[in-house]
C-alpha positions in Angstrom: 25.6 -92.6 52.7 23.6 -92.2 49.0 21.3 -90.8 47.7 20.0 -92.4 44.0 23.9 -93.5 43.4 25.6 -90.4 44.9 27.6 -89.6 48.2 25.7 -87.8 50.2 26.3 -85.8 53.3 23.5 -85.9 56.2 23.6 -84.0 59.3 21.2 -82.8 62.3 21.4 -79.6 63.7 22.9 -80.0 67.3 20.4 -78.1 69.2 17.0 -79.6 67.8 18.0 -82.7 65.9 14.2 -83.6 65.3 13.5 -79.9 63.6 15.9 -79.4 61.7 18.4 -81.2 58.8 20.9 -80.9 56.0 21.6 -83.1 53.3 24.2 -82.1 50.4 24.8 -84.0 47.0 27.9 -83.8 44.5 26.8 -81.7 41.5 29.0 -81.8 38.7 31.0 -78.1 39.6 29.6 -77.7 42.6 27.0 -79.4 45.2 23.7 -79.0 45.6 22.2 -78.8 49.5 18.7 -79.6 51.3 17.9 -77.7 54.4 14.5 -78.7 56.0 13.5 -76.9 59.6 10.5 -77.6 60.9 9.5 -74.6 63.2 6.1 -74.5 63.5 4.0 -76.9 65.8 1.3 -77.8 63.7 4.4 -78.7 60.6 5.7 -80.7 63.7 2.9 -82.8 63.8 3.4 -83.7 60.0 6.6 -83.6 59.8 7.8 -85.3 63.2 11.3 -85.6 61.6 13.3 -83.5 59.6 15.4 -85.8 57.9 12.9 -88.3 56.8 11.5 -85.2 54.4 15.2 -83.7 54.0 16.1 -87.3 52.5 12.8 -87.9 50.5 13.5 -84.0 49.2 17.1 -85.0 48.0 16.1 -88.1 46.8 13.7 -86.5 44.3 16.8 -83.6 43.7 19.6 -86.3 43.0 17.5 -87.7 40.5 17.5 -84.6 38.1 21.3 -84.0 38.6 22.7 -84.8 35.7 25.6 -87.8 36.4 
């Protein structure tokens, strides 16, 4: 997948895919990750899924990485 240009890495946590995600983008030395867990109830209702705000998160992140 990318992200604004870059290859990016997306993955679900096994036990609660809907709660919690990672994304990670190429840096130039190293990579930069996202981690969203949504653990409260009330978030829940917000935030129904983790990777939908992970991905808007790195979105906004790969933007300011310089290319």
């Amino acid at each position: 997948m990318t992200v604004e240009g870059l290859a990016a890495v997306r993955w679900r946590d096994e036990v609660d895919p809907q709660r919690v995600c990672y994304v990670e983008l190429p840096a130039q030395k190293a990579s930069v990750g996202t981690i969203v867990g949504v653990r409260n109830p009330q978030a829940q209702k917000v935030i129904p899924d983790a990777c939908t705000k992970a991905m808007s998160i790195a979105t906004d992140t790969a933007k300011k990485l310089p290319k």
